[in-house]
PyMOL Python script that loads the backbone (N, CA, C, O; Angstrom):
from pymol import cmd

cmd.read_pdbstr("""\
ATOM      1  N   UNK A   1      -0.192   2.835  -6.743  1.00  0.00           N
ATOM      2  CA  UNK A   1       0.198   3.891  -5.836  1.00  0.00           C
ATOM      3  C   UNK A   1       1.679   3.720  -5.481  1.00  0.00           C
ATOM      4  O   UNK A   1       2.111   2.572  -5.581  1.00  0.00           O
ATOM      5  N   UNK A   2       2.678   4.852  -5.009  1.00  0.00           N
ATOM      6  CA  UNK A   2       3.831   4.502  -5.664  1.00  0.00           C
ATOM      7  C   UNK A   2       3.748   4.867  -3.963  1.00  0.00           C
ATOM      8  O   UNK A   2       2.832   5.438  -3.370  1.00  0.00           O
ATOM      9  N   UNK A   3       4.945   4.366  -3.453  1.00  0.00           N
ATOM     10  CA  UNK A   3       5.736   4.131  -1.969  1.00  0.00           C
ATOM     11  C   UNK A   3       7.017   4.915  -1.896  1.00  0.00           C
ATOM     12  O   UNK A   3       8.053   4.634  -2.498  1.00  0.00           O
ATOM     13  N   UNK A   4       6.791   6.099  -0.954  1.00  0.00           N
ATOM     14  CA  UNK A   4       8.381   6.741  -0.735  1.00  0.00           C
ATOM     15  C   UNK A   4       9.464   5.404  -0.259  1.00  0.00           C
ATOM     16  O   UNK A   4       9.049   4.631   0.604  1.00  0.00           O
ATOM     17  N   UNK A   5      10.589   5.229  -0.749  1.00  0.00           N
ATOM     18  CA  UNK A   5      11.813   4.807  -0.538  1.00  0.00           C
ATOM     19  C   UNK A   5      11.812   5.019   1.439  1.00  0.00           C
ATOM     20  O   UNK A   5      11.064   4.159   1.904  1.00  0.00           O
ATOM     21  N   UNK A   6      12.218   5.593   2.165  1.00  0.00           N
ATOM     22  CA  UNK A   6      12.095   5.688   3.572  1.00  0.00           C
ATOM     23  C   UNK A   6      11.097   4.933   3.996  1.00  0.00           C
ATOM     24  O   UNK A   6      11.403   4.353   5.038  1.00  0.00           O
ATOM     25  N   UNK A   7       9.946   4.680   3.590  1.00  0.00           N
ATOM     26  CA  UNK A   7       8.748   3.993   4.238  1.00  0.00           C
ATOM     27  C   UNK A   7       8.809   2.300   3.865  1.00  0.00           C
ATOM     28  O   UNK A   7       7.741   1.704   4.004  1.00  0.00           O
ATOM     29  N   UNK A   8       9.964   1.525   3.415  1.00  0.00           N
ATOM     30  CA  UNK A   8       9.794   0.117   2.734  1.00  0.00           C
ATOM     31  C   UNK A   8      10.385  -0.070   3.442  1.00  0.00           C
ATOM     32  O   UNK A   8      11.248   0.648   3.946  1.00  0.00           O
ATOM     33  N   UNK A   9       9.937  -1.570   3.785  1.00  0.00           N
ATOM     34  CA  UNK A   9      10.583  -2.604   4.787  1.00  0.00           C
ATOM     35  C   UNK A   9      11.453  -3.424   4.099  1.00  0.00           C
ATOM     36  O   UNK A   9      11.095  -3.719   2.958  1.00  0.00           O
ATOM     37  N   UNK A  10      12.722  -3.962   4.574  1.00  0.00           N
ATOM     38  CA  UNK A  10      13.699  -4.330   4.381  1.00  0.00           C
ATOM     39  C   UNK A  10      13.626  -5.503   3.885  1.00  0.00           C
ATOM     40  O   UNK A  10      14.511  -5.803   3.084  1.00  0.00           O
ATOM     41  N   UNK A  11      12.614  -6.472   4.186  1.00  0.00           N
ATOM     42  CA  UNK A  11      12.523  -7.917   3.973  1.00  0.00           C
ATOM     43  C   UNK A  11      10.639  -7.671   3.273  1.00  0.00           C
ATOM     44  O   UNK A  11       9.999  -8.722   3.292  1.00  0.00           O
ATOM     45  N   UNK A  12      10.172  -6.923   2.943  1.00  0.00           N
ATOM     46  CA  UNK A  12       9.203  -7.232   1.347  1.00  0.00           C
ATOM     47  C   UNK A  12       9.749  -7.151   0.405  1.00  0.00           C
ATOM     48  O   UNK A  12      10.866  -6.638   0.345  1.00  0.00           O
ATOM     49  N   UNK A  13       9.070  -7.674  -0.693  1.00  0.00           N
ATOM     50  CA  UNK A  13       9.234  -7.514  -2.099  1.00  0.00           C
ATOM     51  C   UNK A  13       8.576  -6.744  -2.609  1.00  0.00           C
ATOM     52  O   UNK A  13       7.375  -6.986  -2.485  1.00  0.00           O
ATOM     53  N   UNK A  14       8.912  -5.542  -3.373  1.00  0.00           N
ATOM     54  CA  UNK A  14       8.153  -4.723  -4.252  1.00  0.00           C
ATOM     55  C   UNK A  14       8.549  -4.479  -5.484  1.00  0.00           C
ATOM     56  O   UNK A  14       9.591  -5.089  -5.726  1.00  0.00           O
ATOM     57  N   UNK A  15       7.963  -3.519  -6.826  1.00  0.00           N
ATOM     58  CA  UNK A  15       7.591  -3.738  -7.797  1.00  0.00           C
ATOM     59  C   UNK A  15       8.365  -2.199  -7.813  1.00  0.00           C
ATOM     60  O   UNK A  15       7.958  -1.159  -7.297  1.00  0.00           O
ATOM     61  N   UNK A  16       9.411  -2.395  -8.458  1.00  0.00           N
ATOM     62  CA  UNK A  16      10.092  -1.094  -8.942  1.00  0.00           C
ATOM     63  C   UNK A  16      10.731  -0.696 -10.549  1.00  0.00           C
ATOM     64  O   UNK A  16      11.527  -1.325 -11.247  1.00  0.00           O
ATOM     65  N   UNK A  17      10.042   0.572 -10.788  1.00  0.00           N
ATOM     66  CA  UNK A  17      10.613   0.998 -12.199  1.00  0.00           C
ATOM     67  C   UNK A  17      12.149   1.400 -12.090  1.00  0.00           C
ATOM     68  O   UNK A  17      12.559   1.602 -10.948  1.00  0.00           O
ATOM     69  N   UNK A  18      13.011   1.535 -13.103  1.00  0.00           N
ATOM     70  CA  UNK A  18      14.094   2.178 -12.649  1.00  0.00           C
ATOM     71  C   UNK A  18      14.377   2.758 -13.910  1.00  0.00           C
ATOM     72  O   UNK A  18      14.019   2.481 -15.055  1.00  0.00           O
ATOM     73  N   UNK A  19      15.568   4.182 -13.114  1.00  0.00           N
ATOM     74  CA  UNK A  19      15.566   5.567 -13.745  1.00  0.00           C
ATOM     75  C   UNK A  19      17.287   4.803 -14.355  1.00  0.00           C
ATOM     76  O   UNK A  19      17.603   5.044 -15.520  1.00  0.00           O
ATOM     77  N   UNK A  20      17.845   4.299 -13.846  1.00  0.00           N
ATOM     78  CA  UNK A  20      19.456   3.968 -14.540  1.00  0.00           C
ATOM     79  C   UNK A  20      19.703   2.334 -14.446  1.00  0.00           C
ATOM     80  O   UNK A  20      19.286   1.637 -13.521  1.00  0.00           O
ATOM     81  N   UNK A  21      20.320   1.946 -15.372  1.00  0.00           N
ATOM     82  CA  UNK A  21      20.776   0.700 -15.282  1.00  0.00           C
ATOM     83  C   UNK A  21      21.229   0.022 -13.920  1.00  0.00           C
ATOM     84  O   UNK A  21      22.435   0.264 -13.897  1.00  0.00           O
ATOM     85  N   UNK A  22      21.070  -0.347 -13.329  1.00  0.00           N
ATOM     86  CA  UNK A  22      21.370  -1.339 -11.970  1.00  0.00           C
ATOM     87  C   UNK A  22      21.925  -2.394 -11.732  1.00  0.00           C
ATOM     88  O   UNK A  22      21.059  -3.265 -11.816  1.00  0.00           O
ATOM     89  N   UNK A  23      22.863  -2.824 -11.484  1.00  0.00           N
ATOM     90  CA  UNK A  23      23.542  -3.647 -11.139  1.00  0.00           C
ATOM     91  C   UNK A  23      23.264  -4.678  -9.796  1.00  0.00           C
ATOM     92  O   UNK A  23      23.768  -4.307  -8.736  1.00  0.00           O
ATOM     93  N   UNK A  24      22.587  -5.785  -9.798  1.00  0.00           N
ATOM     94  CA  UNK A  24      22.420  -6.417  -8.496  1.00  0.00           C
ATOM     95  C   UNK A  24      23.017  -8.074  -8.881  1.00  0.00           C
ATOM     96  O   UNK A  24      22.893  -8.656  -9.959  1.00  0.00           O
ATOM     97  N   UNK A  25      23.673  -8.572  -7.647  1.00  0.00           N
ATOM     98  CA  UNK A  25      24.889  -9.712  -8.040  1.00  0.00           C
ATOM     99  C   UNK A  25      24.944  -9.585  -9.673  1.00  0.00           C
ATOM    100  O   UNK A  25      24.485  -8.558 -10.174  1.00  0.00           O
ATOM    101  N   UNK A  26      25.362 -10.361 -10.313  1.00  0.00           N
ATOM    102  CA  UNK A  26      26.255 -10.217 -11.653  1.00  0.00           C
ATOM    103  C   UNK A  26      25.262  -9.660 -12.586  1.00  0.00           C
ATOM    104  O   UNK A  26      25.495  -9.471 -13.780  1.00  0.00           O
ATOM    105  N   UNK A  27      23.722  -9.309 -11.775  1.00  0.00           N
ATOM    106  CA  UNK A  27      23.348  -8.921 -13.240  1.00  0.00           C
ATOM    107  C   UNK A  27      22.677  -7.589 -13.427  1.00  0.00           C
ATOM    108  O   UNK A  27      22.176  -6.862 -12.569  1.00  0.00           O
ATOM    109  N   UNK A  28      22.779  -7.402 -14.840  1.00  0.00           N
ATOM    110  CA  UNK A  28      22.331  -5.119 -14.962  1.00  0.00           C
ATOM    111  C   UNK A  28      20.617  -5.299 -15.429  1.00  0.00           C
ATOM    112  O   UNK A  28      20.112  -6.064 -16.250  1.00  0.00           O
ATOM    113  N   UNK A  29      20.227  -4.648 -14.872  1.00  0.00           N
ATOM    114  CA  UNK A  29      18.945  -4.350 -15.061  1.00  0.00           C
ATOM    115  C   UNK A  29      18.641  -2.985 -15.332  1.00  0.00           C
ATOM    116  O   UNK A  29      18.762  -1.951 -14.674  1.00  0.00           O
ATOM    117  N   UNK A  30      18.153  -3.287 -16.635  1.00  0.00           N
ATOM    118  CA  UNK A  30      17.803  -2.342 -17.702  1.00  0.00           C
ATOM    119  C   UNK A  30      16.995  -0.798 -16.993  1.00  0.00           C
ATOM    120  O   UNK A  30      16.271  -0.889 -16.001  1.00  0.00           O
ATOM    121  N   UNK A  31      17.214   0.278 -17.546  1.00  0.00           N
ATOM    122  CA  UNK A  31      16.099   1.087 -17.860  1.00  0.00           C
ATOM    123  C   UNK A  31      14.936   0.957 -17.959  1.00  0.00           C
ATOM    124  O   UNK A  31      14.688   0.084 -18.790  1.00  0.00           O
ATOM    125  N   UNK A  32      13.454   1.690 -17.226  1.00  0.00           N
ATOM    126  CA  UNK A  32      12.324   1.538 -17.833  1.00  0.00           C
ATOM    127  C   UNK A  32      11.744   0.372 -17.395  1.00  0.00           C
ATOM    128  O   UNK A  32      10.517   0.290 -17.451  1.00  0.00           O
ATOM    129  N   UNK A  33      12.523  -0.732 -16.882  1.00  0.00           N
ATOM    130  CA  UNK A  33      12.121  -1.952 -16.438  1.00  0.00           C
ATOM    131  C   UNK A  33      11.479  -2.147 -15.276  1.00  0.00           C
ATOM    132  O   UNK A  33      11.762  -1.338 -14.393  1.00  0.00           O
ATOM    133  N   UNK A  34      10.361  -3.345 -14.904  1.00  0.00           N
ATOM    134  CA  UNK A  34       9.826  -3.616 -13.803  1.00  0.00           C
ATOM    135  C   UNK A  34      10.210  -4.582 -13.166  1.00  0.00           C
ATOM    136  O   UNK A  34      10.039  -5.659 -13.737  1.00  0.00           O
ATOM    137  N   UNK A  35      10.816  -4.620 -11.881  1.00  0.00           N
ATOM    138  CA  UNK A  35      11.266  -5.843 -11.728  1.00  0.00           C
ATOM    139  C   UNK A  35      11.358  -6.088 -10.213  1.00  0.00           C
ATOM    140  O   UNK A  35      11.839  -5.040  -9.781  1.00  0.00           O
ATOM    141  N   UNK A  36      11.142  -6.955  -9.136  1.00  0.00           N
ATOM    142  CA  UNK A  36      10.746  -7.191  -8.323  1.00  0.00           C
ATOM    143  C   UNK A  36      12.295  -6.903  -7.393  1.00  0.00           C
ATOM    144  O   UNK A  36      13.439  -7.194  -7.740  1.00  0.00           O
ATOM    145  N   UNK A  37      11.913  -6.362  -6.364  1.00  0.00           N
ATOM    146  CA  UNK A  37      13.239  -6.211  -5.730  1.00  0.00           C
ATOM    147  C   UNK A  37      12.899  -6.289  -3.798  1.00  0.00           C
ATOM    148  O   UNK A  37      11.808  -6.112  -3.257  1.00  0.00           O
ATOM    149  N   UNK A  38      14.128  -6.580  -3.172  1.00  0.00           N
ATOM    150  CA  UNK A  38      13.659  -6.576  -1.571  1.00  0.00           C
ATOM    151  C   UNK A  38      13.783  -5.256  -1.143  1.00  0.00           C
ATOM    152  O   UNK A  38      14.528  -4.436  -1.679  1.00  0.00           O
ATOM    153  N   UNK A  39      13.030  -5.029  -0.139  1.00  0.00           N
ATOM    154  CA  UNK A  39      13.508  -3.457   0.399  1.00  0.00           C
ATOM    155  C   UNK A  39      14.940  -2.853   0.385  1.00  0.00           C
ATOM    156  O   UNK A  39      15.212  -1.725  -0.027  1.00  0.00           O
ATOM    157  N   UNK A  40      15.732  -3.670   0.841  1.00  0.00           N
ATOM    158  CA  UNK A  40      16.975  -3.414   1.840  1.00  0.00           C
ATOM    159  C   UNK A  40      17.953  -3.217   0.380  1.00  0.00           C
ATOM    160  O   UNK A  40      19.022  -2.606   0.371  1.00  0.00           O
ATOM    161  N   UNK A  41      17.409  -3.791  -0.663  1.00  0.00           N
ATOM    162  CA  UNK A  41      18.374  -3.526  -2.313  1.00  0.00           C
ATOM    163  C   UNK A  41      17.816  -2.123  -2.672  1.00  0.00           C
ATOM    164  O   UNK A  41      18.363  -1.048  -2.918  1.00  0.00           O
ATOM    165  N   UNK A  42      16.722  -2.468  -2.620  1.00  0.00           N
ATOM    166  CA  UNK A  42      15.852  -0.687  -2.821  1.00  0.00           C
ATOM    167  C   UNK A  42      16.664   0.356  -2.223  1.00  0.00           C
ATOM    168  O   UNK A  42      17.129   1.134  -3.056  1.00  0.00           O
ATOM    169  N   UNK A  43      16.967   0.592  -1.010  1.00  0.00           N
ATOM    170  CA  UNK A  43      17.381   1.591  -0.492  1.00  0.00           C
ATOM    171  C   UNK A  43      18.924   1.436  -0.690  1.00  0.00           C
ATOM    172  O   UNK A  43      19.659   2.380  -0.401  1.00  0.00           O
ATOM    173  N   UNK A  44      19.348   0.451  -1.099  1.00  0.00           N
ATOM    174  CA  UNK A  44      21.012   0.889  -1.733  1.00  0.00           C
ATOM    175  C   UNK A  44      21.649   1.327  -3.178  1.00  0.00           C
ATOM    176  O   UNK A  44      22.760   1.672  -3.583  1.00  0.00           O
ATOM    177  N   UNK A  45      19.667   1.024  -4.026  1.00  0.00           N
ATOM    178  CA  UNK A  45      19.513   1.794  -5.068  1.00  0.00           C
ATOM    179  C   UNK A  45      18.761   2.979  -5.453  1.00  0.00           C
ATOM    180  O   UNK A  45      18.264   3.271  -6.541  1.00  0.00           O
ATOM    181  N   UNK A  46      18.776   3.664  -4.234  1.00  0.00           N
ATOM    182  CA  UNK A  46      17.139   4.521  -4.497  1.00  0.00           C
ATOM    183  C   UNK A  46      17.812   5.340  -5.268  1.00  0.00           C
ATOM    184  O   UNK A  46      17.003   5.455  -6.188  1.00  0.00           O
ATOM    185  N   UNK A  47      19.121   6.293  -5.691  1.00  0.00           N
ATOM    186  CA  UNK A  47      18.819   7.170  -6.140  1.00  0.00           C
ATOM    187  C   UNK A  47      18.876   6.488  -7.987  1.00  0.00           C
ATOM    188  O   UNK A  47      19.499   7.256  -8.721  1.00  0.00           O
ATOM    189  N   UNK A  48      18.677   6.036  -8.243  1.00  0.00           N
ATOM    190  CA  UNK A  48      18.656   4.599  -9.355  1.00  0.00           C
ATOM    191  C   UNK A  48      16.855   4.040  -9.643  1.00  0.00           C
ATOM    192  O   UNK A  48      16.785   2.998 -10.294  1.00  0.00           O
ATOM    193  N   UNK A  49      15.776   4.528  -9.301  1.00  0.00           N
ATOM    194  CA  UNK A  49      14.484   3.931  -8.825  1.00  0.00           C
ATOM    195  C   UNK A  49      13.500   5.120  -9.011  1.00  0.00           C
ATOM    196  O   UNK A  49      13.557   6.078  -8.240  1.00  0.00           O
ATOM    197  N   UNK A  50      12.544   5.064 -10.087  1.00  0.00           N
ATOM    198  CA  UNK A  50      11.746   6.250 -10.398  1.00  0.00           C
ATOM    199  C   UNK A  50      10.549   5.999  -9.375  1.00  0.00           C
ATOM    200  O   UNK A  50      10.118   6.929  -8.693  1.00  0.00           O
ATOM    201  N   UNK A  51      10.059   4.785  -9.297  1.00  0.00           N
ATOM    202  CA  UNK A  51       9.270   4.274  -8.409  1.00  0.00           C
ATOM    203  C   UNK A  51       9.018   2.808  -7.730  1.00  0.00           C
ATOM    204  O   UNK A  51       9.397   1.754  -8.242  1.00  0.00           O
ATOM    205  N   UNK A  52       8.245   2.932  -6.368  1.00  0.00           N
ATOM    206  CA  UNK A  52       8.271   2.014  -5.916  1.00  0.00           C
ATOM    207  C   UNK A  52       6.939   1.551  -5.818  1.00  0.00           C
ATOM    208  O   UNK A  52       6.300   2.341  -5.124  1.00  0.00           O
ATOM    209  N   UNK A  53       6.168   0.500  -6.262  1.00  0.00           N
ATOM    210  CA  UNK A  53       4.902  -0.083  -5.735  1.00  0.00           C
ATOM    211  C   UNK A  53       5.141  -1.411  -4.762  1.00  0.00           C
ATOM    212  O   UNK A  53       6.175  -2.075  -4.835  1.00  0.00           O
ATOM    213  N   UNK A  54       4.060  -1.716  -3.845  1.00  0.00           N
ATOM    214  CA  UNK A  54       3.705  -2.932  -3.415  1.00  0.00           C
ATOM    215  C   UNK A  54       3.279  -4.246  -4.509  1.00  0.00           C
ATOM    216  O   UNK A  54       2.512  -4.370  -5.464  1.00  0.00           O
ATOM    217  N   UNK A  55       4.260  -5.138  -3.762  1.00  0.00           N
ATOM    218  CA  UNK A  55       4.211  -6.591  -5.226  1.00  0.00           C
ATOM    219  C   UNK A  55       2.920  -7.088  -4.343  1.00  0.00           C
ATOM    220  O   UNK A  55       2.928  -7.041  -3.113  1.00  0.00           O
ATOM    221  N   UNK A  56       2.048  -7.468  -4.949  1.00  0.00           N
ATOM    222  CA  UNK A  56       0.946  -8.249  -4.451  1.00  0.00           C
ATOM    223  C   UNK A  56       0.962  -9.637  -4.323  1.00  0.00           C
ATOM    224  O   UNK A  56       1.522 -10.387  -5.122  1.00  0.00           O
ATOM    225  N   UNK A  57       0.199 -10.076  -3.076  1.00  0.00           N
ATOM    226  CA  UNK A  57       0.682 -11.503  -2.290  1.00  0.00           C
ATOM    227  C   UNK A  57       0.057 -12.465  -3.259  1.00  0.00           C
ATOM    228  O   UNK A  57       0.159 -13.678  -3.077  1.00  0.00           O
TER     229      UNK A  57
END
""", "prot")
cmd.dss("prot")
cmd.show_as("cartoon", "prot")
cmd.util.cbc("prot")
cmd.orient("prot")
């Protein structure tokens, strides 16, 4: 189940696809990729982020 961007908390980790290459400290993260990210990066990449799921504990 995918999570609007506005509704994620700043300090979880969730499970995001992404729509453009991304850049977080020195490194690019691909297209198409799944890859675990904190809220507070989420929302300085949302328009970059096709979706967001909950990472499970």
């Amino acid at each position: 189940m995918s999570i609007k961007i506005k509704n994620v908390n700043d300090e979880e980790t969730y499970h995001v696809t992404l729509l453009r290459p991304v850049r977080v400290n020195r490194t690019f993260l691909r297209p198409g990729a799944v890859v675990k990210m904190k809220g507070l990066v989420i929302k300085e990449h949302e328009n970059d982020i096709e979706r967001v799921q909950a990472a499970a504990i």
